[in-house]
Each structure stands twice: as C-alpha cells, then as structure tokens.
C-alpha positions as CSV (number, residue, x, y, z in Angstrom):
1,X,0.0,0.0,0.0
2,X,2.8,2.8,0.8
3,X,4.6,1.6,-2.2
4,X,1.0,2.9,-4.5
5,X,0.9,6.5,-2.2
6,X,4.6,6.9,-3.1
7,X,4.2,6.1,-6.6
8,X,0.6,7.9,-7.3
9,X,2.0,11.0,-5.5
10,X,5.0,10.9,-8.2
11,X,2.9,10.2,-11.0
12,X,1.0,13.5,-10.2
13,X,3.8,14.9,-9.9
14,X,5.3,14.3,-13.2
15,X,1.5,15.5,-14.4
16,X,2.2,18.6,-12.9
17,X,5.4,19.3,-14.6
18,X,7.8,19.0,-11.8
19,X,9.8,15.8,-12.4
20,X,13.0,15.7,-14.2
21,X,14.4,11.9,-15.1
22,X,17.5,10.6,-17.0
23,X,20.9,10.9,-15.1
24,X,22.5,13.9,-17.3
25,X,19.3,15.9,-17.1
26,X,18.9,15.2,-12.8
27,X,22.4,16.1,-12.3
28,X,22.0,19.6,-14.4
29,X,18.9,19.8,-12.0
30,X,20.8,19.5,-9.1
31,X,23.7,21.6,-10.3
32,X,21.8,24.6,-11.0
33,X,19.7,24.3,-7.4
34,X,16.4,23.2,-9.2
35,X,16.0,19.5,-7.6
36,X,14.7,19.5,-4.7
37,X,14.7,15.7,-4.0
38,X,16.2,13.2,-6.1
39,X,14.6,9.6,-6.6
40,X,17.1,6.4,-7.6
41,X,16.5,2.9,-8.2
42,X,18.0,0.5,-5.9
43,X,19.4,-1.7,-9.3
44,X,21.3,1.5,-10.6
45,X,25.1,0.8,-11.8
46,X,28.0,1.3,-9.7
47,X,28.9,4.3,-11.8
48,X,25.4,6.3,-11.8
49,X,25.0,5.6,-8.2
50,X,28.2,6.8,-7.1
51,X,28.2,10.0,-9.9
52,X,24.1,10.6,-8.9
53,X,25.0,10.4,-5.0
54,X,28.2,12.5,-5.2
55,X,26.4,15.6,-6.4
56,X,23.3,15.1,-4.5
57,X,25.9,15.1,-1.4
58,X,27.9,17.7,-2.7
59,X,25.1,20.3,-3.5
60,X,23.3,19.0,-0.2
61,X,20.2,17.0,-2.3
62,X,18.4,14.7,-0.3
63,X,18.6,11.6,-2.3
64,X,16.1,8.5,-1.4
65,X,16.2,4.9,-2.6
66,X,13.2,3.2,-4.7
67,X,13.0,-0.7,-5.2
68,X,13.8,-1.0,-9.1
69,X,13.9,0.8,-12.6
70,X,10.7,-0.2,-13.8
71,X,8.7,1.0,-10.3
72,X,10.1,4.0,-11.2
73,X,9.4,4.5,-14.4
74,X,5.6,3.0,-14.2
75,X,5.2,5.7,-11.4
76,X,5.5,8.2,-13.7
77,X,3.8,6.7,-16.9
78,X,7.2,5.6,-18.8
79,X,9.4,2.8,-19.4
80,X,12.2,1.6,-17.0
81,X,13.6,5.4,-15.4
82,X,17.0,5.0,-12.8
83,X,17.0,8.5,-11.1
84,X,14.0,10.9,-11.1
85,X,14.7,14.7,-9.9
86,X,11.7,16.3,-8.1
87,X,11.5,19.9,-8.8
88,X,8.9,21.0,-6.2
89,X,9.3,21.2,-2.7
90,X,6.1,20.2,-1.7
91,X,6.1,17.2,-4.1
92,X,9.7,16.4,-2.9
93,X,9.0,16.9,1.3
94,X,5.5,14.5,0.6
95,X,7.5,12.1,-1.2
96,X,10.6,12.1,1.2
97,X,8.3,11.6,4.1
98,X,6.7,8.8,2.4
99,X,9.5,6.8,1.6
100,X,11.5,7.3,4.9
101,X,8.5,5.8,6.4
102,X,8.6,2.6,4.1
C-alpha cells in the first residue's frame, strides 16, 4: 500500500510538470539548485549511483532509494527510469516523508 501513495504521489507529480528523469538531465537539475529531491532505483550501476550520489551530497540533495527501474518509471507513466529529480518542494517533502516511512 505505501509503495501505491509513493508512486501515485509521483505520478501527479510528473503531471504537474515537476519531475526531471534521466541521469544527465537530474544532475544539471541538481547543479543549478532546481532539484529539490532526487529519486534512484535500488538496481542502478556502480557508476550512476556513485556519480548521482556525489552531487546530490555535494550540493546537499536529499537523495532517497526506490526498489527498481521499472517501479520507477511505471510511477510516472514511462518505461524503466533509474534517477527521477523532483523539482517542487512540496512534491519532494511528501515524497521524502513517504519513503522514509517505508
């Protein structure tokens, strides 16, 4: 059941405008400030984890975990997705509350 509130609450999200995915587009998200919460698959490569977690450290990103590529992507209506950048704060605190509680 949390797994569906996370996931609808993402999927509106991405309705609303304020999702960013694909690693080169999150990490200009989180470079210029923009991403406010950044969203990565638990079956990511060693190399886009470690690149994707730097920055979100480095520019102070919260960065949470999600099971797999394809729960991500199916939240937000498209294929397999390995990091997702939430734009919105209010989106991005929801979402971050939801999944620390999971």
């Amino acid at each position: 059941m949390k797994h569906n509130r996370w996931a609808s609450l993402l999927g509106l999200a991405q309705r609303a405008g304020k999702i960013v995915s694909g690693e080169e587009l999150v990490v200009k998200e989180v470079q210029r400030g923009r991403a406010r919460l950044v969203l990565l698959s638990e079956d990511a490569s060693a190399n886009t984890e470690k690149k994707v977690t730097d920055k979100c450290t480095f520019y102070g990103v919260p960065l949470c975990k999600v099971p797999d590529r394809y729960t991500l992507g199916g939240a937000i209506g498209k294929d397999a997705r390995v990091v997702v950048a939430v734009t919105d704060e209010g989106f991005a605190r929801q979402l971050q509350t939801m999944l620390d509680r999971s």
